[in-house]
C-alpha positions in Angstrom: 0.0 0.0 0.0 1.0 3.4 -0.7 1.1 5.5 2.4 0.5 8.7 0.5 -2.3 7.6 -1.7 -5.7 9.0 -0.5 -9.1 7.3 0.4 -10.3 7.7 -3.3 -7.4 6.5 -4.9 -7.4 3.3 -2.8 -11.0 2.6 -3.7 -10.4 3.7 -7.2 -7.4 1.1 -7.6 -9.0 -1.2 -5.4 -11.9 -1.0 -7.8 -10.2 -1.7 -11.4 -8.3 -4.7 -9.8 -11.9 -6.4 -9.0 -12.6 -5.6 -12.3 -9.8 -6.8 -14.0 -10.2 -10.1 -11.2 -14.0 -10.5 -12.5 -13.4 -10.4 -16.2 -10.7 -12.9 -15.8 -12.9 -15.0 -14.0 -15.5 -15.2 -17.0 -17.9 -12.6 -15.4 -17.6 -10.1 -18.7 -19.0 -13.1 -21.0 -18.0 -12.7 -24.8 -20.5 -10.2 -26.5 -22.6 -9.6 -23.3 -21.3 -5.9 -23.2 -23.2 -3.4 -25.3 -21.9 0.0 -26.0 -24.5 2.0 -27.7 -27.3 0.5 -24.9 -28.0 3.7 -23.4 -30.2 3.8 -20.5 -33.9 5.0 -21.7 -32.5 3.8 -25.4 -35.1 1.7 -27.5 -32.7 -1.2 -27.5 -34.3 -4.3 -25.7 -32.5 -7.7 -25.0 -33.8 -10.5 -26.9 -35.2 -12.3 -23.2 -37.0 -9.2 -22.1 -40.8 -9.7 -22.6 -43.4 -6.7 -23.0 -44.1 -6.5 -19.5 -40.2 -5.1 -19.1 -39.0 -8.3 -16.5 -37.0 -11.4 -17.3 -38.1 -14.9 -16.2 -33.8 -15.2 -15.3 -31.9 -14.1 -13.0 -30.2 -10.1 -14.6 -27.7 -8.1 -13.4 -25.0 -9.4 -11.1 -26.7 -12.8 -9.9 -26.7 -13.8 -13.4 -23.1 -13.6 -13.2 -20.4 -16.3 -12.7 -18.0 -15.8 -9.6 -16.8 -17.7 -6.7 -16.4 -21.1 -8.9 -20.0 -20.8 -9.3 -23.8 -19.1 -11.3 -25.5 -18.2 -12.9 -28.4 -18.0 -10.5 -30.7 -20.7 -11.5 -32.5 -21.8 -8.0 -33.9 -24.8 -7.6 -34.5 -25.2 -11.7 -32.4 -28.6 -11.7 -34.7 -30.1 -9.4 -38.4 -31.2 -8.8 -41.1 -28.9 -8.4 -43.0 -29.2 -5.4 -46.4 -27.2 -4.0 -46.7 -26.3 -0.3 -49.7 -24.8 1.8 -47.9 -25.4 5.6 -45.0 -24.4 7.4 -43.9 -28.0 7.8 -43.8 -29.0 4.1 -42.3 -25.4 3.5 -39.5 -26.0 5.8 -39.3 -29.7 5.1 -37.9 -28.6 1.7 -36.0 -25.2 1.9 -33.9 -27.2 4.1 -33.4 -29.9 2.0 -30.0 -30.5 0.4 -31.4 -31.3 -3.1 -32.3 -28.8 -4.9 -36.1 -27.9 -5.4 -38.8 -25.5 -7.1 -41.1 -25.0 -4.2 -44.2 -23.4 -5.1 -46.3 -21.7 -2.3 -50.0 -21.8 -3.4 -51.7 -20.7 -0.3 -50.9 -18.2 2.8 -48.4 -19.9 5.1 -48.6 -19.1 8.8 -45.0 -19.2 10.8 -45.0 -20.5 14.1 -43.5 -19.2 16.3 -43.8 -15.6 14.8 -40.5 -14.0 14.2 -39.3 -17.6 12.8 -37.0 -17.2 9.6 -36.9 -20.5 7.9 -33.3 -21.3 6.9 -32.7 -22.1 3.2 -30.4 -24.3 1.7 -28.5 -23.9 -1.5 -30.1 -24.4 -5.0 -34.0 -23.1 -4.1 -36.3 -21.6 -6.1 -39.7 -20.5 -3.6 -42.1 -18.9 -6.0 -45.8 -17.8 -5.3 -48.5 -19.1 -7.2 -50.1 -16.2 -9.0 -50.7 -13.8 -6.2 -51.5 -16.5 -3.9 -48.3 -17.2 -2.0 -48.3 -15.4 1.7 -46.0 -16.0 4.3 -47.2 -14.5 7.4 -45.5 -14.0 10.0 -42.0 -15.2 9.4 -39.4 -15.1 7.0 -36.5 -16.4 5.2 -32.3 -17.1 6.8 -29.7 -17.3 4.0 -26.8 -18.0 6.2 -22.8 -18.1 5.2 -22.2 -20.5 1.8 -25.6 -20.6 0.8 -25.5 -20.1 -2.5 -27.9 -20.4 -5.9 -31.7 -19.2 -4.4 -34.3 -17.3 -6.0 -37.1 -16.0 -3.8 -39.8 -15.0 -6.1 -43.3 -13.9 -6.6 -44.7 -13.9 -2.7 -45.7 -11.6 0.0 -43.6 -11.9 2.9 -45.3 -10.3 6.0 -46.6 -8.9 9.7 -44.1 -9.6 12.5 -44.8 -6.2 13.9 -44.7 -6.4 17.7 -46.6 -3.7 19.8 -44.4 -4.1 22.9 -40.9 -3.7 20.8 -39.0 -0.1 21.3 -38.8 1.7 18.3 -34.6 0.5 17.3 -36.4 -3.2 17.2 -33.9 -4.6 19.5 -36.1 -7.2 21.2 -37.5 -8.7 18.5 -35.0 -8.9 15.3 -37.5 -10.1 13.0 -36.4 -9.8 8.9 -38.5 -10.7 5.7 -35.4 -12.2 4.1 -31.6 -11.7 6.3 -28.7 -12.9 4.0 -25.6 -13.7 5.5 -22.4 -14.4 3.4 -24.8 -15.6 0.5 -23.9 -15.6 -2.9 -25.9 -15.9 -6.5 -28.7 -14.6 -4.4 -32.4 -13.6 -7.0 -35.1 -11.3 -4.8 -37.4 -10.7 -7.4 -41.5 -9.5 -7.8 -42.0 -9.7 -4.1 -44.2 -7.7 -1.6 -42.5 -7.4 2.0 -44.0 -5.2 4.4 -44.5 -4.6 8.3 -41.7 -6.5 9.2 -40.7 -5.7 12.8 -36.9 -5.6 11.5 -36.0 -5.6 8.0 -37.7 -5.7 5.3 -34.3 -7.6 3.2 -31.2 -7.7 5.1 -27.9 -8.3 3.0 -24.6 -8.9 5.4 -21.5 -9.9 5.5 -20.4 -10.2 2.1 -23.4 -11.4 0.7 -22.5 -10.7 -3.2 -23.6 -11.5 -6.6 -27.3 -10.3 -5.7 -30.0 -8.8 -7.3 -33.5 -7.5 -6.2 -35.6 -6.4 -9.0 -39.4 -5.7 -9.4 -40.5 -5.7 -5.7 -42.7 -3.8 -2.8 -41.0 -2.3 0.2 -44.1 -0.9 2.0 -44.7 0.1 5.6 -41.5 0.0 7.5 -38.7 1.6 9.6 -35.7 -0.7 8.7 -36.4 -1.3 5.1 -33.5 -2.6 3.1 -30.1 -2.4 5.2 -26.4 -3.6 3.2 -23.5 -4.6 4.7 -22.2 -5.2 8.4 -18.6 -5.9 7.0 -15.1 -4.0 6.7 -14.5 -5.5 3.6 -15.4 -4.0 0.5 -16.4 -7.5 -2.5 -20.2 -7.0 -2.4 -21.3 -6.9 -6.1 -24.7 -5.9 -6.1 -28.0 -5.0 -8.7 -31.3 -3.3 -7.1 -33.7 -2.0 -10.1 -37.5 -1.4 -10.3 -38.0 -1.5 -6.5 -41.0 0.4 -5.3 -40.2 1.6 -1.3 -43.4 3.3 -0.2 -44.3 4.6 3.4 -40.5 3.7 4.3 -38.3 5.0 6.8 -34.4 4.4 6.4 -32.4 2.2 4.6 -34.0 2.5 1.5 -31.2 0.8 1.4 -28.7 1.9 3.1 -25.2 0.4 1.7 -21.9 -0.1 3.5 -18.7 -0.8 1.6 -20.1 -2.1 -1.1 -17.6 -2.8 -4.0 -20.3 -2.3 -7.1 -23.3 -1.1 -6.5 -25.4 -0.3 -9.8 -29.4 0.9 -8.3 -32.0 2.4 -11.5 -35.5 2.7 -12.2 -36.5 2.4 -8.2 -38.9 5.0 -7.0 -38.9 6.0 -3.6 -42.3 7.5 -2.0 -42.5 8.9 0.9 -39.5 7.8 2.5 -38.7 9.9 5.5 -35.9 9.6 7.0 -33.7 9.2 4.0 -33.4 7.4 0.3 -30.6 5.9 -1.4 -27.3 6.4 1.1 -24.2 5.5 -0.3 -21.7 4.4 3.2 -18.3 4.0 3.6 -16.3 2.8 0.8 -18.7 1.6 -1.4 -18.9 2.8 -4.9 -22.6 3.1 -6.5 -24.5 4.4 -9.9 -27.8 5.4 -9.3 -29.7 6.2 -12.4 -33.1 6.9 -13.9 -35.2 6.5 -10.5 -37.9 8.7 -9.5 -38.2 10.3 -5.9 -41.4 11.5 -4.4 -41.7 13.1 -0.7 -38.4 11.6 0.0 -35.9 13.4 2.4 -32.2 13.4 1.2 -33.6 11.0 -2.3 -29.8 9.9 -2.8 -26.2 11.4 -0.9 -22.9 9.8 0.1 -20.2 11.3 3.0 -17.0 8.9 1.9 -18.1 6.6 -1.2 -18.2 7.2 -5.2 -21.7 8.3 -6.2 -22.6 8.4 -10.1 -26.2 9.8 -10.6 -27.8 10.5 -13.8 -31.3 10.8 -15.4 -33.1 11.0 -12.0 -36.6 12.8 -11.2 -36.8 14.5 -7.9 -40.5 15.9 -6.8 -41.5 17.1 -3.5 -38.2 16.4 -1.9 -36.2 18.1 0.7 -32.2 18.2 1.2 -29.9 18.4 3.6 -26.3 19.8 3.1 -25.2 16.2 2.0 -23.4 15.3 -1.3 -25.1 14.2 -4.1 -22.2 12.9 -6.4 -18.2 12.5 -5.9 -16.2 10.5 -7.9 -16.5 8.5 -10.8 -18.3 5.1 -9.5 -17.8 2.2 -12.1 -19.7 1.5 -15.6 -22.0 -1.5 -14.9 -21.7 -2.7 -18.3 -18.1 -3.6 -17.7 -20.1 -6.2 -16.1 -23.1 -6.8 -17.7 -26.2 -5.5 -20.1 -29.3 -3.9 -18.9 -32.2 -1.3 -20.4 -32.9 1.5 -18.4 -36.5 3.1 -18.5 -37.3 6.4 -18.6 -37.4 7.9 -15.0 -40.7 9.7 -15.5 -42.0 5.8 -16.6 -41.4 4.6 -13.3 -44.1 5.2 -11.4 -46.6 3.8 -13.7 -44.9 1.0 -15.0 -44.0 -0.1 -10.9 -47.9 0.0 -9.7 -48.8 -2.1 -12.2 -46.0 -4.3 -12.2 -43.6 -4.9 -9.2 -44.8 -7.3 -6.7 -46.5 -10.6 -7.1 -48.0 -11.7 -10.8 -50.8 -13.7 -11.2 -48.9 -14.9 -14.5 -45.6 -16.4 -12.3 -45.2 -19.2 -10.9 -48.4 -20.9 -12.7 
């Protein structure tokens, strides 16, 4: 190390060795990069159907890393439906790997329980069927391949907790040194912890197409003082949010667009520690500070701002990374968002039947 190089030149070198490490590990595939793809451009990869969402895993957990992805789930094994918590767990625990359709609303017992999930998964609602109330969902260190799709994931509010939730840590989904990890068309709201927790390391992750509604501690990132984390969040709707919406600690690459952000009052998009992020295209409505960073490299571009208010924070430093050194992606128009998220983020009655 250097001693005189600064904070922003570490990250920055830091930053094109990961690159350089990813592309030599297959993660740049042969023709995957675009260059004239221009976010709000008209140019539409062949998989994306007219409702604007892909059936596969997109941005980084359709990447290779680690020695292993694309994230596929539970697609090389049998396809199960459940309607109780015991056939639920009986195969999210399973070593085999396993499409597990939930057809039904799933009560957890005890309440706060977060079911832990092994690798290869896929748990998909049927149509807009598929509740789980009550609990949630543990992805704990070297689970790996799991796509949690398509279901409402809900109520562990507890009238005695204090309002910092330390009595009762109760998460929709808590990931813990996960990789290849697909959150996708989900609803997850009054949670009496987080809404999606992604810690330690969890990398190769993306959450696309889903509700945040009705929470305090919404979408938190991090919990670690190294800085790997590879990480796509796009067409998210947070709505009647607090903080962490998300909030994201050293995070190595962190590419956010078309979210829109209503009503979130405490803050939006914060950018932490070393992490370097792109936020682009997104819409924020009655949202205090929409996006700002103290240390990390913030890149923002095309965004819509109404209603908002600001603190003396900054808004942009430094020059971020280009997510398609990684991988392709259409960006919609920011003013699109709201519209195109009401009617489609959140559970489908087309998936999963």
């Amino acid at each position: 190390m250097n001693p005189s190089e600064t904070g922003l030149q570490r990250r920055r070198r830091l930053r094109r060795a990961l690159v350089a490490a990813t592309a030599a590990a297959g993660l740049v595939l042969a023709g995957l990069v675009t260059a004239t793809a221009l976010p709000g451009a008209n140019a539409v990869p062949p998989s994306r159907p007219k409702q604007g969402w892909s059936d596969t895993a997109d941005g980084f957990a359709s990447l290779p890393g680690l020695g292993r992805g694309p994230t596929t789930g539970g697609a090389a094994g049998e396809t199960v439906t459940v309607d109780t918590m015991e056939e639920l767990n009986r195969y999210v625990t399973a070593a085999e790997p396993y499409v597990i359709q939930v057809a039904d609303a799933i009560n957890i017992d005890p309440k706060g329980t977060e079911l832990k999930v092994a690798s290869n998964k896929t748990i998909i609602g049927v149509g807009t069927a598929g509740e789980i109330v009550g609990g949630g969902f543990f992805l704990g260190t070297g689970v790996h391949n799991v796509i949690i799709r398509n279901l409402t994931i809900r109520d562990t509010l507890m009238p005695e907790d204090d309002p910092d939730d330390k009595d009762f840590d109760y998460d929709a989904i808590q990931l813990d040194t996960a990789d290849h990890i697909w959150i996708d068309h989900n609803t997850l709201t009054r949670m009496n912890d987080g809404l999606l927790d992604s810690r330690k390391d969890t990398t190769f992750l993306t959450v696309s197409w889903n509700r945040f509604f009705d929470n305090n501690k919404t979408f938190g990132i991090g919990w670690t003082p190294n800085v790997t984390a590879q990480i796509t969040i796009h067409h998210n709707w947070f709505k009647n949010t607090v903080q962490r919406n998300p909030s994201a600690d050293n995070i190595a690459n962190l590419h956010m667009y078309n979210n829109y952000l209503q009503n979130a009052s405490a803050y939006g998009n914060y950018v932490r520690g070393a992490t370097s992020a792109v936020i682009e295209n997104s819409y924020y409505e009655g949202t205090h500070n929409p996006y700002y960073t103290v240390a990390g490299e913030l890149v923002q571009r095309g965004n819509i701002t109404v209603d908002c208010t600001w603190d003396d924070v900054i808004r942009e430093q430094g020059d971020a990374f280009d997510p398609r050194d990684f991988y392709d992606y259409k960006a919609d128009p920011a003013a699109a968002v709201p519209a195109l998220l009401s009617e489609f983020s959140g559970p489908q009655p087309e998936i999963g039947t």
